[in-house]
C-alpha positions in Angstrom: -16.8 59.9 12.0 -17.3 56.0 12.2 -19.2 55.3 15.1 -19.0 51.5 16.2 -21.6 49.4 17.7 -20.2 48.8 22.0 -21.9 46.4 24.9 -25.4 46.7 24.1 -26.3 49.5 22.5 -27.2 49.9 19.0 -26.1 51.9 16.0 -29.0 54.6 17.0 -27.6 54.8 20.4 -24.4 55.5 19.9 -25.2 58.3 16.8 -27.6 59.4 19.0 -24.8 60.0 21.4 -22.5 61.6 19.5 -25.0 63.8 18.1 -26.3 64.8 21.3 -22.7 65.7 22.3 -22.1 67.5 19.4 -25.6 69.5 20.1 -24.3 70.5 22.9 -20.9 71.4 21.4 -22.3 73.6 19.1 -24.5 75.6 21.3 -21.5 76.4 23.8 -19.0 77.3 20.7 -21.2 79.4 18.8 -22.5 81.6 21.9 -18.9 81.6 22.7 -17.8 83.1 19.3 -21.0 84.7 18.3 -19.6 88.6 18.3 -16.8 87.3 15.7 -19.9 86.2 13.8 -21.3 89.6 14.0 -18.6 91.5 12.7 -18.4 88.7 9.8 -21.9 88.8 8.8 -21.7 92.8 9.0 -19.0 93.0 6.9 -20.4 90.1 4.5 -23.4 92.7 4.1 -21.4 95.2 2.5 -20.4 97.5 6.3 -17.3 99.2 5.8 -14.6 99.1 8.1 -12.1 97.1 9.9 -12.9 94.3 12.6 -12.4 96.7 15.3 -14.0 99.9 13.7 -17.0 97.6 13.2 -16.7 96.3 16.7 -17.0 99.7 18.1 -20.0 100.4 16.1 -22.1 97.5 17.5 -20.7 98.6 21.0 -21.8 102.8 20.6 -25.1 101.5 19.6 -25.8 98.6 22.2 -22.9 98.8 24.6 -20.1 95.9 24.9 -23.4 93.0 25.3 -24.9 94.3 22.2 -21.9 92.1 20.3 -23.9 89.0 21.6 -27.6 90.2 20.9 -29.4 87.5 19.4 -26.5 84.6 20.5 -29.3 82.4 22.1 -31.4 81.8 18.6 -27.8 81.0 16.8 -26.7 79.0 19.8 -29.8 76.7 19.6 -29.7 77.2 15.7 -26.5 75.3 15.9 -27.3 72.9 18.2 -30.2 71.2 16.5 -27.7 71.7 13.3 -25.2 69.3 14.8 -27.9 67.2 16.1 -29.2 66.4 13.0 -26.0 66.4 10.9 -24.5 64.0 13.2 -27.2 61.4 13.6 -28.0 61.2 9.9 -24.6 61.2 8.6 -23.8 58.7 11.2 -26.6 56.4 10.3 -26.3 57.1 6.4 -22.3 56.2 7.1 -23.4 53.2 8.9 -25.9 51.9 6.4 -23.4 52.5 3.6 -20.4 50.5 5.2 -22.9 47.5 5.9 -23.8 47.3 2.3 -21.0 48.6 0.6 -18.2 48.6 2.7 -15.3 51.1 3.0 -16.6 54.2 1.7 -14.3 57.0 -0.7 -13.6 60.9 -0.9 -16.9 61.3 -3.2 -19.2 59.1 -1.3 -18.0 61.2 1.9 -19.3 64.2 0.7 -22.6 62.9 -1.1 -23.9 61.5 2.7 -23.0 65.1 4.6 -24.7 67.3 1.4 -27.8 64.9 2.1 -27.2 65.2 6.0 -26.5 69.0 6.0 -30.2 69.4 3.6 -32.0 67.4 6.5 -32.0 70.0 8.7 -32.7 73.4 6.2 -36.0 73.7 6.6 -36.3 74.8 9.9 -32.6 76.0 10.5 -32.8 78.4 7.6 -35.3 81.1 8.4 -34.0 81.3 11.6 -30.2 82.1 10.2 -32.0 84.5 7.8 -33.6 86.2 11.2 -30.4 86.4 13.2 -28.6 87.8 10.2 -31.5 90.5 10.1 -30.6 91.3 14.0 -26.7 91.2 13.2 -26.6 93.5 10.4 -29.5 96.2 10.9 -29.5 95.8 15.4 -33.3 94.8 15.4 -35.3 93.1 18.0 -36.7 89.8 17.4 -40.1 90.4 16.4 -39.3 93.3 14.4 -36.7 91.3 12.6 -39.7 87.9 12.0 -41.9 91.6 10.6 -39.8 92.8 8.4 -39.0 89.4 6.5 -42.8 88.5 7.0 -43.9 91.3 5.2 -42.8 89.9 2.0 -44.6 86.1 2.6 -43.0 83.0 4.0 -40.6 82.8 0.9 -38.6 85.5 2.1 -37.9 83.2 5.1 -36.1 81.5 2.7 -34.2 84.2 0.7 -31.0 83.4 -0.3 -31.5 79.5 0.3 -30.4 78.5 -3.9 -26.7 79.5 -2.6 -26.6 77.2 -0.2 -27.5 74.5 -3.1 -23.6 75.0 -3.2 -23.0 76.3 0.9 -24.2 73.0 1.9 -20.9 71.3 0.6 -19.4 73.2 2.9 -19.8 70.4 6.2 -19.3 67.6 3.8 -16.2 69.1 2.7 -14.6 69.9 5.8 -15.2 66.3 7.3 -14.5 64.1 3.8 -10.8 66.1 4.4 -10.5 65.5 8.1 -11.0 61.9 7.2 -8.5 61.7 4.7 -5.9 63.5 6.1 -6.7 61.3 9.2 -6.6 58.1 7.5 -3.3 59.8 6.1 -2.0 60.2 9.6 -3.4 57.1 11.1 -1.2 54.6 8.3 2.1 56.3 9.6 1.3 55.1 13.6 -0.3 52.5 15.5 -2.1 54.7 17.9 -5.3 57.1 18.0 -4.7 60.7 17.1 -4.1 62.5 20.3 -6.4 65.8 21.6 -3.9 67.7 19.9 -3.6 66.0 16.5 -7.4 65.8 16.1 -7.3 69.6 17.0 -4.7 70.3 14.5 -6.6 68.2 11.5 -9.9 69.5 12.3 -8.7 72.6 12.1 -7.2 72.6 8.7 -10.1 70.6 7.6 -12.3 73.4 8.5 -10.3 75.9 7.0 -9.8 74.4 3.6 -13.9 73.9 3.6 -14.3 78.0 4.6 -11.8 79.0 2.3 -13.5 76.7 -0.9 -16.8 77.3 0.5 -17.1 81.3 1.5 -18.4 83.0 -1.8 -21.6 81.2 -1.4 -21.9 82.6 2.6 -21.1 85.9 0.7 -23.9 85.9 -2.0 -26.3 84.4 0.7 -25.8 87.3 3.5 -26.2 90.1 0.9 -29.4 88.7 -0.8 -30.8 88.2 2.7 -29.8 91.5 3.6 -30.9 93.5 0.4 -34.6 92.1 1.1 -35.1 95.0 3.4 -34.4 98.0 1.0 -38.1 99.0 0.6 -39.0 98.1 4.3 -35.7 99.1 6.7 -36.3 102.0 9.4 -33.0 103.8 7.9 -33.0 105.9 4.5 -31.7 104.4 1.6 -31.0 106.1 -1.8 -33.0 105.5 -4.8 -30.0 104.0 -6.1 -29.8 101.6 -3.1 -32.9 100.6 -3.1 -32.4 99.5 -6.7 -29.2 97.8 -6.3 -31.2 96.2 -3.7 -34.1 95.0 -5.1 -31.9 93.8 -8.4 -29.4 91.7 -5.7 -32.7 89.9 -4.3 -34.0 89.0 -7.9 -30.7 87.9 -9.1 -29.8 83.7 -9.3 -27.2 83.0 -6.5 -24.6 82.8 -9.8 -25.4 86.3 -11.3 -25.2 88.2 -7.8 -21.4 86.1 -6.9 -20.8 87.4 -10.7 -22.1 91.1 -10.0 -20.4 91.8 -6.2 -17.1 90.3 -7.7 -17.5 93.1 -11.0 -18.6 96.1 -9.0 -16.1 95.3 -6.1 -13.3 93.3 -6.8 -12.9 89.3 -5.5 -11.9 91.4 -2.4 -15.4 91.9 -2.0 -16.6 88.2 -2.8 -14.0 87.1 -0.1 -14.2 90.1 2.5 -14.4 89.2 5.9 -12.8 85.5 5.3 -9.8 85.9 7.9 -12.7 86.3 10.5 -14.8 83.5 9.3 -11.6 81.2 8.8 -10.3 82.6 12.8 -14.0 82.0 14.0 -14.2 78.7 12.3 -10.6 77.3 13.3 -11.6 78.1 17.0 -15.5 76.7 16.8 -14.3 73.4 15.8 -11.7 73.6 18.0 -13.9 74.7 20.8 -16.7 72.1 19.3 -13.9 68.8 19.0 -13.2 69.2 23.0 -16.4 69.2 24.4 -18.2 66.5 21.7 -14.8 64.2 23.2 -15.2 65.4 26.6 -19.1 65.5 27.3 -19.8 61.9 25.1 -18.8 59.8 27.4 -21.5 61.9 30.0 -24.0 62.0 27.8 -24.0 58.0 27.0 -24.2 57.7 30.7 -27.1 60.1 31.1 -29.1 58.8 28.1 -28.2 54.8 29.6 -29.7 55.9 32.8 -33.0 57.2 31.6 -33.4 54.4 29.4 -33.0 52.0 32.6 -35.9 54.6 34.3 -38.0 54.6 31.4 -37.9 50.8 30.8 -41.1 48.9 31.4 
């Protein structure tokens, strides 16, 4: 989003306003929506089942708050996500448009791939670590052992598929501006709470849809790691499938689950992560609008404490 320069405060106010707000916005809609995540990532991993079969499982084995083990570490997972998204596209948008003016489709997505990168390197091991506690119901620590085990790379596992998952933000917010600069030529106004709602939506859907094979290959590498190390008993033939899914290129193992299974495979769970993801950014889009205008008030008032 453009974020303009008001009163006093500078560019790095204002982005550090909106990405404070959307911090904050993230935390709340992925705790909210964490047990859909769950059943998604489950089901990514190769689980069997419907939603609610799945659902049940999680339920007989921790009871009904067992579907929200682990929310906290997502929930701050993706608030410093937003946080760092937002302030560095905002100031890589702003920098561009001072130089360069208006900026295109293309441009749009080459500053949110370099804003969504800023913030891998400590986001990522702890997604592989709640994926670990979604799909095989470990504690914490025993989930940081199990990965540890195999060195700080493994941390990482899975990370050369987001090379393309990375797209995925930029994607979904180059088409809410279009479609928005679309809508905005045929009236006067501001989009309403509704409309925004309405594009952000489809602009999140399109980028899930375009974007979800690379979730897919990145949740079963990161989940195959454990074949030699996981408390359960696995086949010998699991254990190689296993060990050949983590040695594959993010390419070859997209190429092998859609062989062996079908593109229903490559694409299983996608009503849930489309559902999840039409509601978090409806969820995140109200409280970012609702909570900025707090926050800049909040953040106005320190500075006025803290000032010499």
């Amino acid at each position: 989003a453009n974020i303009s320069m008001a009163g006093n405060t500078s560019q790095a106010f204002d982005s550090l306003v909106e990405a404070m707000s959307g911090a904050v916005g993230g935390f709340v809609s992925a705790s909210t929506l964490y047990p859909l995540d769950v059943v998604k990532t489950r089901m990514q991993a190769g689980q069997t089942g419907s939603y609610l079969d799945i659902v049940r499982l999680v339920a007989r084995e921790n009871g009904v708050i067992g579907l929200w083990k682990g929310f906290q570490y997502v929930g701050f997972s993706s608030a410093y996500e937003k946080l760092c998204y937002f302030y560095i596209y905002s100031f890589l948008l702003d920098q561009y448009q001072k130089r360069w003016g208006a900026i295109g489709p293309l441009t749009n997505l080459a500053l949110g791939y370099c804003a969504e990168w800023s913030h891998k390197p400590i986001t990522y091991p702890v997604d592989t670590i709640t994926n670990i506690i979604k799909v095989d119901n470990l504690g914490v620590m025993a989930a940081i052992q199990l990965v540890s085990g195999d060195g700080l790379i493994a941390f990482y596992r899975g990370l050369s598929a987001h090379t393309i998952g990375a797209l995925k933000p930029a994607v979904q917010y180059a088409v809410y501006e279009q479609i928005k600069q679309i809508t905005l030529s045929k009236q006067t106004k501001k989009l309403s709470a509704l409309q925004a709602f309405a594009l952000g939506a489809a602009a999140r859907a399109t980028a899930d849809i375009i974007m979800y094979p690379a979730r897919t290959v990145k949740t079963r590498k990161q989940s195959a790691m454990k074949s030699t190390k996981a408390a359960q008993v696995l086949t010998p033939e699991q254990i190689e499938e296993n060990q050949r899914i983590v040695s594959m290129s993010a390419l070859a193992c997209l190429l092998y689950i859609y062989k062996k299974d079908g593109v229903g495979a490559v694409y299983r769970g996608v009503e849930m992560e489309v559902g999840r993801g039409v509601l978090s950014a409806g969820l995140m889009l109200m409280i970012k609008e609702r909570l900025a205008s707090t926050v800049r008030r909040i953040l106005l008032a320190l500075l006025k404490i803290l000032a010499p």
